[in-house]
C-alpha positions in Angstrom: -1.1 17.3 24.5 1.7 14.4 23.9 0.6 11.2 22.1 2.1 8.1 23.6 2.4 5.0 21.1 2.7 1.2 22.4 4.0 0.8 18.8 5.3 2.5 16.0 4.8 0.3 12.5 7.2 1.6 9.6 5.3 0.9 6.3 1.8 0.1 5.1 2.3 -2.7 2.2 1.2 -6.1 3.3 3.5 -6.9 6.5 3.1 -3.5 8.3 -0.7 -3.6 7.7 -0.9 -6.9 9.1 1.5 -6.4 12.2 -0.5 -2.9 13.0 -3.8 -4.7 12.7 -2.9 -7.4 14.9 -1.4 -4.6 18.0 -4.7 -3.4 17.4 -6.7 -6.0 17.7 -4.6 -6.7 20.8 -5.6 -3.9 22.6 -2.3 -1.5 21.6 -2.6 2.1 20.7 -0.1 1.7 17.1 0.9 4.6 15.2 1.3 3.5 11.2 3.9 5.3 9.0 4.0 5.1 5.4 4.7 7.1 2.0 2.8 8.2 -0.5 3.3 6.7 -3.7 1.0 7.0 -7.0 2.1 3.6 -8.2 0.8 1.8 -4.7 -2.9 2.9 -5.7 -3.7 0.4 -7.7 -3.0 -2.2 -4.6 -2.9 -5.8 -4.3 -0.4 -6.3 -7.2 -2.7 -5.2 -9.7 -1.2 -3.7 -13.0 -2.8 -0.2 -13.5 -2.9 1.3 -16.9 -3.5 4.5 -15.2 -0.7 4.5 -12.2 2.2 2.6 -14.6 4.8 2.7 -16.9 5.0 1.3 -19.9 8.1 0.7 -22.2 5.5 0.7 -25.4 2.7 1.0 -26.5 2.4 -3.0 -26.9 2.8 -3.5 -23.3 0.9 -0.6 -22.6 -2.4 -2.3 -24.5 -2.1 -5.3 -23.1 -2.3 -4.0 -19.3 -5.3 -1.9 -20.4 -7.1 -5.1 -21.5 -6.2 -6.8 -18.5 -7.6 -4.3 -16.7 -10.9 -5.1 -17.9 
């Protein structure tokens, strides 16, 4: 069985998610594309000790502080 799409939205960071939940909201059937990437877990921005790299142990410290 062939899906048809009204839209096809490349990437799920801030823009595409927005621009696919509006077609949805409008009534379109929207297909979302995006890659996998472990440093995009954290989300939002947020500086993950977990999901980064860190140049030393200094900065390193300091994000897992941050991080509450």
């Amino acid at each position: 069985m062939k899906t048809v799409y009204d839209a096809i939205v490349v990437g799920g960071g801030i823009v595409g998610m927005s621009i696919a939940y509006h077609l949805v909201r409008q009534g379109a059937k929207t297909l979302l594309f995006d890659r996998t990437d472990i440093t995009t877990d954290a989300g939002a921005g947020i500086i993950s000790p977990y999901t980064s790299r860190f140049r030393s142990e200094v900065e390193f410290n300091f994000a897992l502080k941050a991080s509450g």
